[in-house]
KOLKE-641003 format. One record per residue (C-alpha): z, x, y; residue in three letters. Coordinates in steps of 0.05 Angstrom, whole numbers, padded with zeros to 5 digits, always signed. Layout:
REM residues N
ZXYALA;...
***
This chain:
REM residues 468
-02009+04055-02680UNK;-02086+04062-02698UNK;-02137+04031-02657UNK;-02209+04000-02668UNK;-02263+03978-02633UNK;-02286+03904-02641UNK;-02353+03895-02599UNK;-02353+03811-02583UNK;-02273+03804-02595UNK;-02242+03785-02527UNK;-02301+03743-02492UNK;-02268+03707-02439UNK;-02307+03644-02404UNK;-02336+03692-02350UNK;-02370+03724-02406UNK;-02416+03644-02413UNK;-02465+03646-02378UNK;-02526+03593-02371UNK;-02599+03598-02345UNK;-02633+03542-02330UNK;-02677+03487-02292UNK;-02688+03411-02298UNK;-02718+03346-02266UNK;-02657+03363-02212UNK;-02693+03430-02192UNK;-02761+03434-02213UNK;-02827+03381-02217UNK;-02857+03358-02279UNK;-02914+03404-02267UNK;-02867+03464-02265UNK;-02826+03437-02323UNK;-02893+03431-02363UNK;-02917+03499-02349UNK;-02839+03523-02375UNK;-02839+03478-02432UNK;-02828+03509-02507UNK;-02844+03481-02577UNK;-02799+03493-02634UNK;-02840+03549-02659UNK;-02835+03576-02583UNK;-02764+03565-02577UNK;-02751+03614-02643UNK;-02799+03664-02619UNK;-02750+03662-02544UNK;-02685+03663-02593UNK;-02709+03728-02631UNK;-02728+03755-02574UNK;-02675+03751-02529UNK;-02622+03772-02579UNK;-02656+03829-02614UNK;-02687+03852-02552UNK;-02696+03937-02543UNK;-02623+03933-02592UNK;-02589+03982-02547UNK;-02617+03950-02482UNK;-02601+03877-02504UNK;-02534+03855-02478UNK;-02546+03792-02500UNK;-02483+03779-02553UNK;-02503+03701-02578UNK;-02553+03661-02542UNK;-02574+03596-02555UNK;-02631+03551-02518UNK;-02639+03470-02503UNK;-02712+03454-02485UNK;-02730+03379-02475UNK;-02783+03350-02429UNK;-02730+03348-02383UNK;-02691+03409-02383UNK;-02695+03484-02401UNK;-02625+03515-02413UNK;-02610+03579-02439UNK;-02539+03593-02453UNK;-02519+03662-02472UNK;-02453+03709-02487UNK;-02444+03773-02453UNK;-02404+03823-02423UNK;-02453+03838-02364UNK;-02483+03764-02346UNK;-02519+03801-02294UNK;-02566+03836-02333UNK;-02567+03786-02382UNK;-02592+03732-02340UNK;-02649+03783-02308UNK;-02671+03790-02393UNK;-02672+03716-02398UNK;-02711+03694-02336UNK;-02765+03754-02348UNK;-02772+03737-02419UNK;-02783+03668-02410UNK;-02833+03686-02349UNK;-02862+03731-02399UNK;-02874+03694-02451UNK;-02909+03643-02399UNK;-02950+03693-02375UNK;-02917+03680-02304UNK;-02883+03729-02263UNK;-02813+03718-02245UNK;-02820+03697-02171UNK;-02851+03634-02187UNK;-02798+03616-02238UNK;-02730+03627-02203UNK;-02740+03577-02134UNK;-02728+03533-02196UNK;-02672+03554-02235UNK;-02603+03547-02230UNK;-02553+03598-02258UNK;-02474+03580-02277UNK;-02420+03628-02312UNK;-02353+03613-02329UNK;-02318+03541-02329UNK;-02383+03512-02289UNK;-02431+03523-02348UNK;-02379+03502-02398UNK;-02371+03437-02360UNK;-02455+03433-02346UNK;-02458+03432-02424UNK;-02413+03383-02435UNK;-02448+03341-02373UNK;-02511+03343-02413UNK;-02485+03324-02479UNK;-02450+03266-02448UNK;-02506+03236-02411UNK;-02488+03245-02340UNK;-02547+03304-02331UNK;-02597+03255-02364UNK;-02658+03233-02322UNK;-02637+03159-02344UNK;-02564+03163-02343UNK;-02528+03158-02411UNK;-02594+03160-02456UNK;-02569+03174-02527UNK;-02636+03222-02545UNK;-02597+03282-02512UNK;-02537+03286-02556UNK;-02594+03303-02619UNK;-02628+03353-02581UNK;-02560+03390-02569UNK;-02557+03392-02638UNK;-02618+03414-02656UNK;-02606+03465-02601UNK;-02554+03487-02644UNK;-02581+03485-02705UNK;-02641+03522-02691UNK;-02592+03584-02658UNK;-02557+03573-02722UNK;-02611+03583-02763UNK;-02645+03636-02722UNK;-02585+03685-02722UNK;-02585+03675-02641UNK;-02521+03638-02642UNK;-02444+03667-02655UNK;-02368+03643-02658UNK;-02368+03630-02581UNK;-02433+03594-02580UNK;-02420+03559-02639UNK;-02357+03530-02621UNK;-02380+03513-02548UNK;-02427+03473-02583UNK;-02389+03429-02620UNK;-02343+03418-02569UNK;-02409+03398-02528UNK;-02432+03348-02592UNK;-02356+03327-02599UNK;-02354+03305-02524UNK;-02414+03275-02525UNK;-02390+03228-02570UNK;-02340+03206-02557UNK;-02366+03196-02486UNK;-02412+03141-02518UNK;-02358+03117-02569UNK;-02303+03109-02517UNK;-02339+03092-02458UNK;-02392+03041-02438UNK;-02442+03104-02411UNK;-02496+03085-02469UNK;-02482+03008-02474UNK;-02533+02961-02435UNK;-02604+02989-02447UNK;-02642+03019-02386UNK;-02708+03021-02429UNK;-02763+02972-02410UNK;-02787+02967-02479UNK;-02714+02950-02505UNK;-02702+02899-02445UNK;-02764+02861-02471UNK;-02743+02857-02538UNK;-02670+02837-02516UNK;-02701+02787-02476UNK;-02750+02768-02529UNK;-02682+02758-02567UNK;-02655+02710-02517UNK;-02707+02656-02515UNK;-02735+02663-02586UNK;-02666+02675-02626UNK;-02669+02698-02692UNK;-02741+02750-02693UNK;-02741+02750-02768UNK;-02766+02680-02765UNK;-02815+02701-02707UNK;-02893+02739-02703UNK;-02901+02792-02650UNK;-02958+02827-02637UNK;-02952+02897-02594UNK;-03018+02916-02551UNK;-03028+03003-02537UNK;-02996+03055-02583UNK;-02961+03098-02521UNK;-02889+03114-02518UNK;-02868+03053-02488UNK;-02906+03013-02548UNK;-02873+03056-02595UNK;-02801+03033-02574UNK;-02817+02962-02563UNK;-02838+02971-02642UNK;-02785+02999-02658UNK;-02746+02956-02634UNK;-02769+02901-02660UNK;-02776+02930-02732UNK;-02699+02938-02726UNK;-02686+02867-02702UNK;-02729+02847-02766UNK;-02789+02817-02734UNK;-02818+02779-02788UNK;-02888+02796-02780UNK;-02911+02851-02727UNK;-02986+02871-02714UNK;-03004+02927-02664UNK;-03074+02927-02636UNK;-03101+03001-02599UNK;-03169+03014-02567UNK;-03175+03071-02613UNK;-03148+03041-02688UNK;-03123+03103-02711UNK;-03062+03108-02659UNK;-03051+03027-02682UNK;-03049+03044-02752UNK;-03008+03106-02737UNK;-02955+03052-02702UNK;-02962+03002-02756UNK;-02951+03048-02805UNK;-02884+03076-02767UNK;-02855+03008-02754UNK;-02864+02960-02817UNK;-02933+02923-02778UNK;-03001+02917-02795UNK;-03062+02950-02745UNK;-03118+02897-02730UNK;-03181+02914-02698UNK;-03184+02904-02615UNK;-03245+02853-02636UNK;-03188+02808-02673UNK;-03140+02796-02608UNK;-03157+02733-02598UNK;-03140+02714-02671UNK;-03069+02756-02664UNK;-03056+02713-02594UNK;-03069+02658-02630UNK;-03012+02665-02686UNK;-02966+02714-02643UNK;-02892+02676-02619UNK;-02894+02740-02575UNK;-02936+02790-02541UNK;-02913+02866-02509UNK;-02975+02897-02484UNK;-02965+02965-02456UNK;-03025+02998-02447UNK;-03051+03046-02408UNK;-03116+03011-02377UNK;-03138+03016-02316UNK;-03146+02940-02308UNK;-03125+02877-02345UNK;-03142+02866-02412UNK;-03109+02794-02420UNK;-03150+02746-02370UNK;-03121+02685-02358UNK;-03186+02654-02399UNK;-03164+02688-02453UNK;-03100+02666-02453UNK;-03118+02599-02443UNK;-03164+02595-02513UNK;-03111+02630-02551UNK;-03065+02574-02530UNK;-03112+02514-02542UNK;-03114+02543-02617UNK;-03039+02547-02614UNK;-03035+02466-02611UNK;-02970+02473-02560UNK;-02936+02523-02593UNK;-02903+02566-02534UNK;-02918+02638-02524UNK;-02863+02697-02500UNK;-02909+02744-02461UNK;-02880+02813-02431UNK;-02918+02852-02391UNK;-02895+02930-02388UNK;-02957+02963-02370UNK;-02973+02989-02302UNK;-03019+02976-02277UNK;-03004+02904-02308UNK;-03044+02882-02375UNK;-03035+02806-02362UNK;-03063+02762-02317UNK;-03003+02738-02273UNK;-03048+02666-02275UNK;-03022+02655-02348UNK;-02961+02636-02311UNK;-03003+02568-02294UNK;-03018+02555-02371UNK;-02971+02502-02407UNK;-02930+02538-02461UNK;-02933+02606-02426UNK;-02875+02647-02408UNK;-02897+02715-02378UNK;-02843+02769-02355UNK;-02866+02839-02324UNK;-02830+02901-02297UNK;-02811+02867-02235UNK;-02775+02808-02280UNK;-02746+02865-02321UNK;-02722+02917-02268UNK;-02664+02865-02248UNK;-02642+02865-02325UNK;-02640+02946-02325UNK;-02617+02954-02250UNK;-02551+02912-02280UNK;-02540+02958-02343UNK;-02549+03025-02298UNK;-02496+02997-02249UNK;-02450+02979-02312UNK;-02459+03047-02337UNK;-02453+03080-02270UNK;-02385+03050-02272UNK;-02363+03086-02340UNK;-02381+03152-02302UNK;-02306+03170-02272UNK;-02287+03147-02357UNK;-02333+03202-02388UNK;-02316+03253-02332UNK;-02237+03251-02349UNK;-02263+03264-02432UNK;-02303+03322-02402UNK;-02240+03354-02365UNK;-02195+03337-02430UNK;-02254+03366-02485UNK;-02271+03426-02422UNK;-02194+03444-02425UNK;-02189+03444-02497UNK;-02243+03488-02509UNK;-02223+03538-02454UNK;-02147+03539-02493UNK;-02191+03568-02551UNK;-02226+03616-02522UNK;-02166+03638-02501UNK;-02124+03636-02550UNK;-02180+03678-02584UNK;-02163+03735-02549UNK;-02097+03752-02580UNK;-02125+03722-02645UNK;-02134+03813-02671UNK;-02060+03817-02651UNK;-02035+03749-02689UNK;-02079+03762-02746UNK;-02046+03840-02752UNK;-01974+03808-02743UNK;-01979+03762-02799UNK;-02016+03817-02842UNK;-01947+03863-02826UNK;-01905+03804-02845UNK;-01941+03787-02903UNK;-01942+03873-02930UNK;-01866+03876-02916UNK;-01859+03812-02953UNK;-01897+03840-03011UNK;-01860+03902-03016UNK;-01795+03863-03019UNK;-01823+03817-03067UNK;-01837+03871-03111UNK;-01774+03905-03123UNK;-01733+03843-03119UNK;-01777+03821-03184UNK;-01774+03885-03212UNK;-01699+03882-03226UNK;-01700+03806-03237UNK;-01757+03812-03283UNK;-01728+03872-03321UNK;-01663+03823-03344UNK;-01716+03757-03356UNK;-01781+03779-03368UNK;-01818+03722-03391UNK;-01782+03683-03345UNK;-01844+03667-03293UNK;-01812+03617-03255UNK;-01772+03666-03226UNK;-01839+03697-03197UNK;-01862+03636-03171UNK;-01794+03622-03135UNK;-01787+03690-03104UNK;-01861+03698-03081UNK;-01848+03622-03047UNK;-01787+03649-03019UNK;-01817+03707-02980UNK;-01875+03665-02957UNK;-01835+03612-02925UNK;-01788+03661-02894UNK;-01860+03702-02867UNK;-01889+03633-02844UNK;-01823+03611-02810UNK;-01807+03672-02777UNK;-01875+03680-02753UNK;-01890+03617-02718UNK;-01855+03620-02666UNK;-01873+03683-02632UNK;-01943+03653-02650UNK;-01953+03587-02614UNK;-01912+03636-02549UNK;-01969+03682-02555UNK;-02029+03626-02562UNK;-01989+03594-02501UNK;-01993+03652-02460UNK;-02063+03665-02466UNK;-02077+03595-02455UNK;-02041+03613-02384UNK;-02089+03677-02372UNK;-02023+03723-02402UNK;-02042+03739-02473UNK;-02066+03805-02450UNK;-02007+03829-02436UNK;-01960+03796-02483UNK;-02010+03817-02543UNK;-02002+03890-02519UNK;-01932+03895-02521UNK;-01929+03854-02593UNK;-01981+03905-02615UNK;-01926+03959-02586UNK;-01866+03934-02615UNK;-01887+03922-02683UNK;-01936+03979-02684UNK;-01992+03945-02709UNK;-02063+03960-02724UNK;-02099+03920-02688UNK;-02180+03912-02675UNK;-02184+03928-02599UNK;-02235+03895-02563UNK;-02282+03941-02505UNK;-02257+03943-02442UNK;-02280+03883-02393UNK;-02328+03894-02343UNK;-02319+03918-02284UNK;-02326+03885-02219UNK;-02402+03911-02202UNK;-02419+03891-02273UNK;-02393+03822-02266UNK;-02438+03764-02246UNK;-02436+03763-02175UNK;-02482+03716-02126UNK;-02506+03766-02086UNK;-02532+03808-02146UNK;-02577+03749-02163UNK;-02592+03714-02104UNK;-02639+03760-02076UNK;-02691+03732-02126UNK;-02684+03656-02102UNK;-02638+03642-02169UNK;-02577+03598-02141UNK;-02513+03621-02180UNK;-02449+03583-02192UNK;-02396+03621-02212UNK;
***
């Protein structure tokens, strides 16, 4: 029996480990000062994987940065020095030293950064709970390892298990139903007491990120006509020109309240830019035609005296929050729904790493089978052949014979083998297979010891909690 070395066969879930912080641990300020572009993000990746070659211990690593969240999740066979790389390259690279990063970050190996992954894609780490933007950025996340070389099997596959849960979290489960956005409750309210918006004018006031979805939202909806108006025109063209609308000067509001059905203003000025005189000659041009008026600014853009005007129906946050407080507590209810899909898609992937590890000794067992099999095959045909030569159905038969009987005889002692490394015994069974059938197998590196594994007190020295 002949032996090889295979340097990332064998990985078992102790060998995952994740780096990280969030809104849970650290401040916007903090998060800011930690954030990374895309170009930043590649520069980490190449870093971290390629780093001092020798030194680097890093096998795959992979990286999710959102406004959010900063997670680095990486393969390797000594976490603990891994994780030490990761937080002082990222402090590096920030020009920080590493004190001032770890009272922030949280570290998980093993089954609890599987499942943290899998929390994230699925929308129960989310700042608003069950927003759907965090399912693409795990995907980009992957993508980008992908396409940086970072990434490997073990990352790769964690990944789509992540993407796979997180959908059907949302497909399955009510965790992204009901919106929790301000800018979509106005619009679904907008819905509600004007009906059909293709038939229907809006006009959107500021060009900020709450503008930008009420927009959008509309321009999905079909708003028949939509005109955004900005202090500074460019950002209102910009908008118009992302959402279907036309950009008016901020001298030509009065004309735009005058034709609007409905108004979302969403600035960001200090005080209100819709007086209650205003208002009230927009809507003596309107001859009684009603106006829809949603206030999502704060401070507010709109005169709460409108509410005195004939025709006028003005809604701000406080009106809204209700709406929003109702769809968080409907999707707070899905929560115990997506966390028994997490368990199912956590176990599942955890049965393939696994069963990964006695992949070198199945793969060698069928490559046996299949040489024995061809050897037979071979001198069966060569006396068959020799009495019907240009008989070549006799071929064909003989070669399906001897696969079948490989393929049958083989499956058995196959699914045993996956099974038993599903049940933390595939070590030992894949040994003695390897023994018995004296195979040549691709032997993975011993494991780590116990002073190289990831251990709490190793870490927590430097303020870094650790969940192993």
């Amino acid at each position: 029996m002949r032996m090889k070395s295979q340097k990332d066969s064998d990985m078992d879930a102790s060998s995952i480990l994740l780096v990280g912080l969030s809104h849970h641990t650290a401040p916007i300020a903090v998060r800011e000062r930690f954030s990374f572009d895309a170009e930043g993000l590649r520069s980490l990746l190449s870093v971290l994987r390629s780093n001092g070659s020798e030194e680097c211990v890093l096998q795959e690593v992979t990286a999710l940065a959102t406004c959010n969240r900063l997670e680095v999740y990486a393969v390797s066979f000594e976490p603990t020095l891994a994780a030490h790389q990761i937080i002082g390259e990222i402090a590096r690279q920030r020009g920080t030293a590493q004190a001032e990063l770890t009272p922030y970050l949280y570290v998980k190996t093993g089954r609890p950064a599987i499942d943290h992954l899998f929390h994230v894609a699925s929308g129960l780490d989310s700042l608003i709970l069950g927003e759907a933007q965090i399912l693409g950025q795990v995907a980009d996340a992957y993508e980008t390892a992908q396409r940086c070389g970072a990434s490997g099997p073990i990352l790769a596959r964690l990944f789509q298990a992540a993407l796979h849960c997180g959908k059907r979290a949302r497909r399955e489960t009510a965790i992204s139903s009901y919106t929790t956005s301000v800018s979509h409750a106005a619009v679904k309210q907008a819905r509600a007491l004007l009906g059909d918006l293709s038939r229907c004018s809006a006009l959107i006031l500021g060009a900020g990120e709450m503008a930008e979805l009420a927009a959008a939202a509309l321009h999905q909806h079909r708003i028949a006509s939509l005109l955004c108006i900005n202090r500074t025109h460019a950002h209102a063209e910009q908008l118009a020109a992302q959402t279907g609308g036309r950009a008016l000067a901020w001298s030509q509001l009065n004309e735009a309240l005058a034709t609007a059905d409905l108004v979302i203003s969403a600035t960001a000025a200090p005080s209100m830019v819709l007086t209650a005189a205003t208002v009230a000659q927009a809507m003596h041009a309107r001859n009684g035609r009603p106006l829809v008026m949603f206030d999502i600014a704060h401070p507010r853009d709109i005169d709460p005296n409108v509410d005195a005007l004939p025709g006028v129906m003005r809604f701000d946050l406080d009106h809204l929050q209700h709406c929003i407080d109702a769809n968080l507590g409907r999707r707070q209810a899905a929560v115990p729904e997506v966390k028994a899909i997490i368990a199912e898609e956590s176990i599942a992937f955890m049965e393939w790493l696994a069963a990964r590890s006695v992949l070198p000794a199945v793969v060698a067992l069928r490559r046996r089978g299949e040489a024995i099999a061809q050897q037979e095959t071979e001198r069966t045909l060569r006396r068959l052949l020799h009495e019907h030569p240009d008989d070549e159905r006799i071929r064909q038969e003989v070669e399906r014979l001897a696969a079948r009987i490989v393929a049958k005889l083989l499956h058995e002692p196959t699914v045993r083998l996956k099974a038993r490394a599903a049940n933390g015994d595939g070590a030992c069974f894949a040994q003695a297979l390897t023994e018995l059938f004296r195979l040549e197998v691709a032997m993975p590196p011993s494991a780590p010891s116990t002073m190289q594994r990831f251990s709490a007190q190793s870490i927590a020295t430097n303020g870094v909690y650790v969940h192993e």
